[in-house]
C-alpha positions in Angstrom: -5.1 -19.0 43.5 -6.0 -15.5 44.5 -6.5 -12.2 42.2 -3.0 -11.3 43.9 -1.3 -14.6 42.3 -3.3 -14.1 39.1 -1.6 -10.6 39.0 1.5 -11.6 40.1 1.9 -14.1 37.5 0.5 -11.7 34.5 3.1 -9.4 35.9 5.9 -12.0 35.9 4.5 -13.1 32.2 5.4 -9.8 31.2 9.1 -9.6 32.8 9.9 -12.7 34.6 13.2 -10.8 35.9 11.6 -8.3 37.9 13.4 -8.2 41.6 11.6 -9.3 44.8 11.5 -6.0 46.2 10.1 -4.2 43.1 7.4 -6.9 43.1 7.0 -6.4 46.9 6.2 -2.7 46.5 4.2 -3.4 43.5 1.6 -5.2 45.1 1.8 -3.8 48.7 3.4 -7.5 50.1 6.4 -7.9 52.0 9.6 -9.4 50.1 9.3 -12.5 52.1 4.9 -13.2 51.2 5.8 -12.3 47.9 8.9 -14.9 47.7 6.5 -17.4 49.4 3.4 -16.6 46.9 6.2 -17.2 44.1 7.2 -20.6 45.2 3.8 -21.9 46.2 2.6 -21.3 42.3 5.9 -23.6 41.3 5.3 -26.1 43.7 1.8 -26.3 42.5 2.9 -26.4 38.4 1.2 -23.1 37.8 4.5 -21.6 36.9 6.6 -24.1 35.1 9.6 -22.0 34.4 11.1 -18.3 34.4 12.5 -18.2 30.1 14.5 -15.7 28.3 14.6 -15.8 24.7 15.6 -13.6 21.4 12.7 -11.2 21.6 9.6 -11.5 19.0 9.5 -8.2 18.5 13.5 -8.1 16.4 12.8 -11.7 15.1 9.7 -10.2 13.4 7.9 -13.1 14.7 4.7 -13.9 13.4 2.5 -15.4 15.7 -0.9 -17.5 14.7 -3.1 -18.9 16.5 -5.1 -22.0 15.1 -8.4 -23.2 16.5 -11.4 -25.2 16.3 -13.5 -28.7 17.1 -11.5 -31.8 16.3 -12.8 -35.2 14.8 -10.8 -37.2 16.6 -11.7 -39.6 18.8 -8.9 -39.1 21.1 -8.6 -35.1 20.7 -6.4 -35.2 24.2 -3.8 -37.0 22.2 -3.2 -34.2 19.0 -0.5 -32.0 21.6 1.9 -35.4 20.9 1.7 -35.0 17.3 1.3 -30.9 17.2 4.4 -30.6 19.0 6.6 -32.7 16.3 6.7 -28.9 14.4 9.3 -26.2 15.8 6.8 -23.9 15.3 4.2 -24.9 17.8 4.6 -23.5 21.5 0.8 -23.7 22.7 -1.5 -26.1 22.3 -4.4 -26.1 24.9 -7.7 -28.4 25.0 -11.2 -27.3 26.5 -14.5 -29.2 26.3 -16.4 -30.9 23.6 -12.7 -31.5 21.6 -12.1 -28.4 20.9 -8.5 -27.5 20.5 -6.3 -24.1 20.7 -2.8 -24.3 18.5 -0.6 -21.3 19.0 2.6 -21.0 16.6 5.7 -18.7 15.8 6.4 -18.3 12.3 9.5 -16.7 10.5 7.4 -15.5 7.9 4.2 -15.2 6.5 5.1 -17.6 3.6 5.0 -20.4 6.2 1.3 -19.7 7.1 -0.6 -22.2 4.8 1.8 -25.0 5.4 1.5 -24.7 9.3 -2.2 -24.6 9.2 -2.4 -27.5 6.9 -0.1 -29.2 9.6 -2.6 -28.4 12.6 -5.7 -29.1 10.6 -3.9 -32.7 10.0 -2.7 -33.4 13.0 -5.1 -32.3 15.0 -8.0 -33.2 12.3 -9.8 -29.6 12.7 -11.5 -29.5 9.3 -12.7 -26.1 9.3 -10.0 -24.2 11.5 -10.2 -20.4 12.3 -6.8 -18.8 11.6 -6.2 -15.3 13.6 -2.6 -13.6 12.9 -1.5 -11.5 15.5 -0.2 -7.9 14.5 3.6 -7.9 15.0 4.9 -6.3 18.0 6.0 -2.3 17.4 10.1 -2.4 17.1 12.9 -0.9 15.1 13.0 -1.2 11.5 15.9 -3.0 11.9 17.3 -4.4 15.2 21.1 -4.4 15.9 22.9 -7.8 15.6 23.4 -10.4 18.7 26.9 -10.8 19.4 28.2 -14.7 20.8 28.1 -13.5 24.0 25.0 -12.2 24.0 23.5 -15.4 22.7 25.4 -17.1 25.0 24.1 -15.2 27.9 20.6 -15.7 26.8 21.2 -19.3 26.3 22.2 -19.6 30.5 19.1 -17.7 31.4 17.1 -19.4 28.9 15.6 -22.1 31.5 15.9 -19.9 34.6 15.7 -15.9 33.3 15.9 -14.9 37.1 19.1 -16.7 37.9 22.2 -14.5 39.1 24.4 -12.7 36.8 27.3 -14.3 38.9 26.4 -17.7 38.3 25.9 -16.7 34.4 29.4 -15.3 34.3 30.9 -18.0 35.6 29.0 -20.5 32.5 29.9 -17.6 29.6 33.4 -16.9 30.9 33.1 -13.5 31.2 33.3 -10.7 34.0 29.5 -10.2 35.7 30.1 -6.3 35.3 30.3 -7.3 31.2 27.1 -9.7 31.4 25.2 -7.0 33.2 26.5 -4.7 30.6 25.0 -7.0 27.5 22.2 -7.7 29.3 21.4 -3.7 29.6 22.3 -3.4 26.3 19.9 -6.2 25.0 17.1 -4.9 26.9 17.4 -1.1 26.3 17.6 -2.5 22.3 14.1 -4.8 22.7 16.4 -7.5 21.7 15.4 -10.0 24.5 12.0 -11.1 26.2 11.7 -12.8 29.8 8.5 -14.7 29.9 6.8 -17.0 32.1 5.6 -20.6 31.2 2.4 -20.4 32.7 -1.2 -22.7 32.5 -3.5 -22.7 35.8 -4.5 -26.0 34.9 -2.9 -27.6 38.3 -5.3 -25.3 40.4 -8.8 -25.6 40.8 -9.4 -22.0 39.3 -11.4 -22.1 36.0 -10.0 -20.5 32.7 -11.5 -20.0 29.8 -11.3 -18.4 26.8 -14.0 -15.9 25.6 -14.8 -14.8 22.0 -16.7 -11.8 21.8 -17.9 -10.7 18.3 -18.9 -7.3 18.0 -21.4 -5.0 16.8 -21.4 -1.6 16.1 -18.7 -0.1 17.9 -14.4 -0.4 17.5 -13.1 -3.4 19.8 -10.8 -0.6 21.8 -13.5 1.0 23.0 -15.7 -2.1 23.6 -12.7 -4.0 25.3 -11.7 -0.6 27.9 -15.4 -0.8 28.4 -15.5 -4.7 29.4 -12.0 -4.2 31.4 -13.5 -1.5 33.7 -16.5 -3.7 34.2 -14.8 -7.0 34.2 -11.1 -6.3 34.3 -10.1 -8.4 37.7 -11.5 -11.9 35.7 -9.5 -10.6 32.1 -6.0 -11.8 32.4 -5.3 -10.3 28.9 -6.8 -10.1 25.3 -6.0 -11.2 21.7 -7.0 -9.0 19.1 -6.2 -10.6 15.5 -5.0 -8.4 12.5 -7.4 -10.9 10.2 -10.6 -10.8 12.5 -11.4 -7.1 12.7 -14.8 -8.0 14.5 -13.4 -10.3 17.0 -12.2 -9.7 20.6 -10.6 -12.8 22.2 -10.5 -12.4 26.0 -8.6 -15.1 28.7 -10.9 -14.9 31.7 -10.5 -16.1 35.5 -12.8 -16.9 38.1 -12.8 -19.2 41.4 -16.1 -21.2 40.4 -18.2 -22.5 37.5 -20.8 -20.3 38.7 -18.9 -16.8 38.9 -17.9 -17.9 35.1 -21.6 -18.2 34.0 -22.5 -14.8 35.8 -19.2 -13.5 34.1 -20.2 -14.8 30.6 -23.9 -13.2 31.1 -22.6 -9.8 32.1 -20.0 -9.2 29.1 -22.8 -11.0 26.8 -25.0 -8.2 27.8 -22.2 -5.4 27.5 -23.3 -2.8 24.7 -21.6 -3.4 21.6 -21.2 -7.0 22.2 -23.3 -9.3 19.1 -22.4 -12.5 20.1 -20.2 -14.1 23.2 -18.7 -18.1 22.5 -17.2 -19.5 25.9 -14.6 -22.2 25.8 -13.6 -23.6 29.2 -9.6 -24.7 29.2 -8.9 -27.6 30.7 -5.4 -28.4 30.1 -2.3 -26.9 28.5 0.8 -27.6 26.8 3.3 -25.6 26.1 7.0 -26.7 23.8 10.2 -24.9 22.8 9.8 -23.5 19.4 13.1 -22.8 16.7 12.8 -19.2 18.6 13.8 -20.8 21.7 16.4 -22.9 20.7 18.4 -19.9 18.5 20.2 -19.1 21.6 21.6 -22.2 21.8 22.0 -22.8 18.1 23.9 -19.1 17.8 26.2 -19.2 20.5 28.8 -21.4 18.5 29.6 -19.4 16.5 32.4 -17.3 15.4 30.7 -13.5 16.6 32.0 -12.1 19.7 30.8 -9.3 21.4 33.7 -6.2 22.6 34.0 -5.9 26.5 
């Protein structure tokens, strides 16, 4: 990959339905390299799917991540066990057995039982635990019709596909799924993702934990990001770690990573850098996933 398909993807990541053309004029490509660039990263199992899914943000989603050195002797192996909970939809290995767990939770009152999960499953005996904060929405977000949830359950595996062809699977007028579609967005009610890992390229990726010292993690990360920011594909900042700064970095070689870890080590503010190389990725269909298909039986209909 290039810093162009890195982009393109984190893009994508952030609204997997965006149109050729905007994408095009975006990033200064013609329709046709941009359609190309898209379906060399596919071809290649970089992108593994286009989703669309009940958003997060009005599920009040709690996301966790879970992470540390396994005791296993087959550490590779803990992603067959990890997945076996419909809360798990990342679980990503880097060197020396250490392992990266990512769930969704409904609530914090599921938080101890999920950790005590990963730390069996994936023997970490002294995990870190970092909660995400909760993505800004309405206090209360208004209710999915059937259609709607049937609408996102067509787009689920494919969030760029036609409104045509999902009219014709809903039974239902394209002007009225374009309609509820509008509506869902305009509402925050729906997110179109990307399943993405860069593990099928020979582009490193690694995940950088920055502790800091003396100064906020804003101002440190728009520091690193001006200094940095084509290698950071995004950040983590956890609600429980005040004095952490999680960053997902990029490079082309073993050696720009090393000069890449040195410069943000030396960064002003920075106390202490831990590097983690990933090496491969999984990622599973979570109960968030599947409510779509789970909802759209039943008896709600949405007015056209």
């Amino acid at each position: 990959m290039d810093s162009t398909d890195v982009r393109l993807c984190m893009f994508l990541m952030a609204n997997s339905r965006t149109p050729y053309h905007e994408l095009a004029s975006v990033f200064g490509l013609s329709i046709n390299a941009v359609h190309k660039r898209i379906k060399a990263l596919i071809e290649m199992g970089i992108i593994r799917g286009f989703t669309a899914r009940v958003s997060l943000s009005s599920l009040k989603v709690m996301t966790v991540w879970v992470h540390g050195r396994s005791s296993s002797e087959h550490p590779g192996e803990a992603h067959l066990r990890l997945k076996n909970n419909d809360s798990t939809y990342w679980v990503a290995n880097s060197g020396g057995g250490y392992i990266y767990v990512g769930g969704y939770l409904r609530d914090i009152s599921e938080l101890d039982s999920y950790v005590t999960f990963v730390k069996t499953e994936a023997r970490i005996d002294d995990p870190i635990v970092g909660i995400l904060p909760q993505s800004s929405g309405p206090s209360q977000s208004p209710p999915l019709h059937q259609l709607d949830y049937q609408i996102l359950a067509s787009l689920s595996k494919d969030s760029r596909k036609p409104l045509s062809e999902v009219a014709t699977e809903v039974k239902a007028s394209t002007k009225t799924v374009h309609r509820r579609l509008e509506w869902m967005i305009e509402n925050r009610l729906v997110d179109f993702a990307l399943d993405w890992y860069p593990d099928k390229s020979n582009d490193i990726v690694s995940l950088c934990h920055v502790k800091t010292s003396g100064v906020s993690r804003g101002s440190l990360l728009s520091e690193l990001k001006k200094s940095f920011g084509q290698n950071v594909l995004f950040e983590l900042m956890f609600s429980n770690l005040p004095n952490e700064l999680t960053l997902f970095l990029w490079t082309n070689s073993m050696r720009q990573m090393d000069d890449l870890r040195e410069g943000i080590a030396k960064a002003n503010g920075v106390g202490s850098v831990t590097l983690n190389i990933l090496q491969i990725g999984y990622i599973f269909d979570t109960w968030v996933d599947r409510l779509s298909l789970t909802e759209s039986g039943q008896a709600l209909t949405a007015k056209d």
